[in-house]
C-alpha positions as CSV (number, residue, x, y, z in Angstrom):
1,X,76.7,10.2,-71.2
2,X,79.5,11.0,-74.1
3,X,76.8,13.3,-75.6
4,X,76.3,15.7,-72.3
5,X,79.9,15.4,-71.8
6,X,81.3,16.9,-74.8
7,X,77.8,19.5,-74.7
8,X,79.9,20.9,-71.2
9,X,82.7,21.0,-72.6
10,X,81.6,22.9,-75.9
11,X,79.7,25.4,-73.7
12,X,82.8,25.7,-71.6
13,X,84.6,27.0,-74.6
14,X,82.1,29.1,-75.8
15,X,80.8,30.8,-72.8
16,X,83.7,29.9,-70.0
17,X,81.0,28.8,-67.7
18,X,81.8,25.5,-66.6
19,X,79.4,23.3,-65.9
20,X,80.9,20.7,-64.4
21,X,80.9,22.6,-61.5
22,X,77.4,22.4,-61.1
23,X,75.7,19.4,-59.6
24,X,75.5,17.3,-62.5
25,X,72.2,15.7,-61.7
26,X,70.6,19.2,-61.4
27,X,72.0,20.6,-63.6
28,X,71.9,17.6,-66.1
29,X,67.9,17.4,-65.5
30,X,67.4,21.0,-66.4
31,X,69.2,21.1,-69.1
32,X,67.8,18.0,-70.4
33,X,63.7,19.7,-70.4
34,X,65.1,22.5,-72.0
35,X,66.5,20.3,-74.9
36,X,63.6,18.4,-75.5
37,X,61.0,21.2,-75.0
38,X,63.2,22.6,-78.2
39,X,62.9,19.2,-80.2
40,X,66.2,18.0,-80.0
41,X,66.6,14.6,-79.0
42,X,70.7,15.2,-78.4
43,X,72.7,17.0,-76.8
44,X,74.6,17.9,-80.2
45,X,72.1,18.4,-82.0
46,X,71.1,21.7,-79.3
47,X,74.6,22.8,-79.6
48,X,74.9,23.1,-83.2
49,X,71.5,24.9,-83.5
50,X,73.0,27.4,-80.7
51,X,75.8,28.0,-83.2
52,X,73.5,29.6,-85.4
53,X,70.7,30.7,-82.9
54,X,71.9,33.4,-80.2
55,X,68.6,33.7,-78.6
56,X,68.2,29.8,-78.2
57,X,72.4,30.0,-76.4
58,X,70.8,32.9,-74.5
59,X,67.7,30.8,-72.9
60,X,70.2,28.0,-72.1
61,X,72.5,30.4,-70.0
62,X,69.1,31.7,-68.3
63,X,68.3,28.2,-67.5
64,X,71.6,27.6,-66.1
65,X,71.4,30.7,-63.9
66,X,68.5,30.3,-61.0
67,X,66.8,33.6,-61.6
68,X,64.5,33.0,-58.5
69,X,64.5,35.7,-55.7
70,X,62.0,38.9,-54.4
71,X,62.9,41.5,-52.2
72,X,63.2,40.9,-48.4
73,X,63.9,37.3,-48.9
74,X,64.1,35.7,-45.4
75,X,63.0,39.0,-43.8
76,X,64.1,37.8,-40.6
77,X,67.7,37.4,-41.4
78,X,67.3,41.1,-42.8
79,X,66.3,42.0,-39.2
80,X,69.3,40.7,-38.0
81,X,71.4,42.6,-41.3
82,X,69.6,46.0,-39.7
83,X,70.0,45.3,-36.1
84,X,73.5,43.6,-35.4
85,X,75.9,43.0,-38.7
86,X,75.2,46.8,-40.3
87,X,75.9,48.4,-36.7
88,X,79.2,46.2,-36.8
89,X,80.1,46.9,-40.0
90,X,80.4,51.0,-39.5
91,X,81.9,51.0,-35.9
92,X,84.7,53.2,-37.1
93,X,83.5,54.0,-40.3
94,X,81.4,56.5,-42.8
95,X,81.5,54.5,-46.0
96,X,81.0,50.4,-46.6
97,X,81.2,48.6,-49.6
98,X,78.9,45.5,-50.1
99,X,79.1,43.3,-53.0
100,X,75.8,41.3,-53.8
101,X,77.2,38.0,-55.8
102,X,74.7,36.1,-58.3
103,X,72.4,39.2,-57.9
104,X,70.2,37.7,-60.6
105,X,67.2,40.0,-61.5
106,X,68.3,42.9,-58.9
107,X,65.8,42.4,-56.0
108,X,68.6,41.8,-53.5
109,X,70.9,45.1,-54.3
110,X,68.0,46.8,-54.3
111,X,66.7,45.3,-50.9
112,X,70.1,46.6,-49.5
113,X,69.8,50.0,-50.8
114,X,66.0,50.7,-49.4
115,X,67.6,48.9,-45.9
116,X,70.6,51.5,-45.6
117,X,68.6,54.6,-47.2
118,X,66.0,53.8,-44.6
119,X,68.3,52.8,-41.5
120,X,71.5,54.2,-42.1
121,X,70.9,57.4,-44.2
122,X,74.3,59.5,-43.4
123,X,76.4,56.1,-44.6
124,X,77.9,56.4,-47.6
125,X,77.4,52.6,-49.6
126,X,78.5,51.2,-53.0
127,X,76.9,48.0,-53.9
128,X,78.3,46.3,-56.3
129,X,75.7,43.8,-58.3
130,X,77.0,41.0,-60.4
131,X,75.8,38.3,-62.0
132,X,76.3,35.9,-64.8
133,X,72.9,35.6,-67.0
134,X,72.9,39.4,-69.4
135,X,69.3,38.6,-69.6
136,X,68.8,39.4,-65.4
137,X,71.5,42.0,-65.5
138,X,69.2,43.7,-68.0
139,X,66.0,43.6,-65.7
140,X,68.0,44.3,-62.7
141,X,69.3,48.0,-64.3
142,X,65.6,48.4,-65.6
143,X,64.1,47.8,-62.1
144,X,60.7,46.7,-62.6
145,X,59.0,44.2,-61.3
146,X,55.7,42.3,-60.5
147,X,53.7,42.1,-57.4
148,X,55.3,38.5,-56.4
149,X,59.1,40.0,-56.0
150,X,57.5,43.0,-53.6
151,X,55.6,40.1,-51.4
152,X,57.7,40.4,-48.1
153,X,58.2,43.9,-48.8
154,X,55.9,46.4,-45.9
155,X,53.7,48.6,-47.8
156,X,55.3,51.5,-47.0
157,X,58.6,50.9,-48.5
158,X,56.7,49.6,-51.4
159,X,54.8,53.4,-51.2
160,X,58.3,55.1,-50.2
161,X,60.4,53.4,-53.1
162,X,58.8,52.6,-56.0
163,X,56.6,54.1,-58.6
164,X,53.8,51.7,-59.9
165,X,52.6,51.7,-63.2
166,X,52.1,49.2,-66.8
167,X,51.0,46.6,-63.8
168,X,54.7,46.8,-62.1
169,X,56.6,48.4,-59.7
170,X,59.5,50.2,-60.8
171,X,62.3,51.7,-58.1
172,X,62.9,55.3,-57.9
173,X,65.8,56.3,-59.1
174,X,67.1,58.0,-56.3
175,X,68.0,54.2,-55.3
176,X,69.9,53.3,-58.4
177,X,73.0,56.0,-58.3
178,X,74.0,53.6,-54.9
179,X,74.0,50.4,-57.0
180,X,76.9,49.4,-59.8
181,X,75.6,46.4,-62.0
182,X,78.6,44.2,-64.0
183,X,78.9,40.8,-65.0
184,X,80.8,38.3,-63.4
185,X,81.1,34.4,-63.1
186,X,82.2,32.9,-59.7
187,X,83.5,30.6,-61.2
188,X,86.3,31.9,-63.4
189,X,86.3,35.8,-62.9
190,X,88.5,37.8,-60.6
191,X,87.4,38.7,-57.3
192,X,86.6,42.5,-56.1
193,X,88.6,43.3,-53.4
194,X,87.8,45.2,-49.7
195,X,84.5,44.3,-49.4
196,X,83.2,44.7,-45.8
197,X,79.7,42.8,-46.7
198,X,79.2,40.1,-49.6
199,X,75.9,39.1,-49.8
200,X,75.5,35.6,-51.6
201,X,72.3,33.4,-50.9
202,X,70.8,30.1,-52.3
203,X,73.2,30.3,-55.4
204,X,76.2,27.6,-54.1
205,X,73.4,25.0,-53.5
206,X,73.8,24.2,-57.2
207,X,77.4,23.7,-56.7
208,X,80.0,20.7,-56.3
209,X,81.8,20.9,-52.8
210,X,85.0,21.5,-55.7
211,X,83.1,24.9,-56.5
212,X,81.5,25.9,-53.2
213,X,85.5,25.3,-51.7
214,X,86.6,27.4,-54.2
215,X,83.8,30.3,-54.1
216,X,84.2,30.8,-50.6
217,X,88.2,30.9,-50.7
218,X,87.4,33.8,-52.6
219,X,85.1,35.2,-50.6
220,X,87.3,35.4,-47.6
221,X,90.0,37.0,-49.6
222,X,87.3,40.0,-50.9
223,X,86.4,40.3,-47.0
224,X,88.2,43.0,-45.5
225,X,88.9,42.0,-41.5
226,X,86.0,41.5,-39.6
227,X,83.8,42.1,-42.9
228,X,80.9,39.6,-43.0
229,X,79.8,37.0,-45.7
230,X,75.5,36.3,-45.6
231,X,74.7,33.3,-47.0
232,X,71.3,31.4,-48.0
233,X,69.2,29.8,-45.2
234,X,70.5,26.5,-47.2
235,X,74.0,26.9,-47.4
236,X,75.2,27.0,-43.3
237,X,79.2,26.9,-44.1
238,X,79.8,23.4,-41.4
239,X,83.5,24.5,-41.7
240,X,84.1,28.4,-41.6
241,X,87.4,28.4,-40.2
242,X,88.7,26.2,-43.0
243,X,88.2,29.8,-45.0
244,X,89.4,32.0,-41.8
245,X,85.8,32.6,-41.2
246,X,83.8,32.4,-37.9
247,X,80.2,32.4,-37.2
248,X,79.1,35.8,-36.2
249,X,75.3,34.4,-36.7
250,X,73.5,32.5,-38.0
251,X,74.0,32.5,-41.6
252,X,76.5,35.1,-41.3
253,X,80.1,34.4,-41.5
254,X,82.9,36.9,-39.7
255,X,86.4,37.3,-41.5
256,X,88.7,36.4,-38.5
């Protein structure tokens, strides 16, 4: 226990993620693989070999991040985006700004681009992606991806926004100018401000109820009034109003 406790706290002061924030029996399990799968049989043992090894400290901080999304995740909550939290959104207004949090590998800012280019055209948007892992920042500006991520995605979009080739799809860039990529951690960063849409799904799972408290304090305070949060079809919030929050559907959470 000593071992993995002094490992978070080494990584905390090397990287400033925390990860006692995280569930420690997930987290802890993970972690754990990846250490053995290496050949270490302790935990200081991997952190001295990250001292000298930046690629080994940069699959760590990949594991640690849950790089696991595709485009049109849930597409019936996307329905309900398109049909009843966009139209609220831009009642009195011409631009929006939407911030997608833990973006990972891109396919959610880029799911909200093809949505607003498709249904809102005249709207001016600036999506703000962020996320914690370089690695996924790196293949979310690059914007290619295989045939799994495009799964839930109709063929037409697939036809309309992407060009295929080496085996992937790759978005056109007419999307990209719409999207802002930039690192941030949740947990320590500051918070970008006036957003009327944050869109942050099936990342806070992973968190302690410390963290998740925390995060969505945050939230709230980026919200502009009446802006909406969209969470992950895991992560219902039992106690909006404790955040001045309100249920607006479900899954979607209304800045009073």
């Amino acid at each position: 226990m000593a071992d993995y406790e002094q490992f978070v706290s080494q990584m905390h002061k090397k990287t400033g993620i925390d990860l006692s924030l995280y569930k420690e029996q997930q987290m802890r399990r993970r972690l754990t693989s990846l250490r053995n799968k290496r050949g270490f049989r302790t935990f200081n043992d991997y952190y001295a070999s990250m001292e000298k090894d930046d690629g080994m400290l940069e699959e760590l901080v990949d594991r640690m991040t849950i790089n696991v999304t595709e485009f049109y995740r849930n597409p019936r909550r996307w329905d309900v985006l398109r049909d009843k939290v966009i139209p609220a959104l831009i009642e009195n207004k011409r631009q929006i700004n939407i911030w997608s949090a833990a973006c990972s590998t891109g396919e959610e800012p880029y799911s909200l681009a093809i949505l607003l280019r498709e249904h809102f055209p005249q709207l001016k948007v600036n999506i703000l992606a962020t996320d914690l892992d370089d690695k996924a920042l790196a293949k979310a500006k690059q914007g290619a991806y295989g045939e799994q991520s495009l799964k839930a995605l109709p063929s037409e979009k697939k036809a309309k926004y992407f060009t295929f080739e080496n085996n992937k799809y790759n978005i056109k860039n007419e999307l990209k100018p719409m999207i802002t990529f930039k690192k941030h951690n949740l947990l320590k960063d500051p918070y970008p401000k006036n957003m009327d849409l944050i869109v942050c799904r099936n990342v806070l799972i992973y968190f302690t109820d410390e963290a998740k408290d925390y995060v969505y304090q945050n939230f709230s305070k980026s919200l502009v009034d009446k802006g909406i949060l969209f969470v992950g079809s895991t992560e219902q919030i039992f106690n909006p109003d404790t955040y001045g929050l309100a249920l607006f559907d479900t899954f979607f959470y209304e800045k009073k």
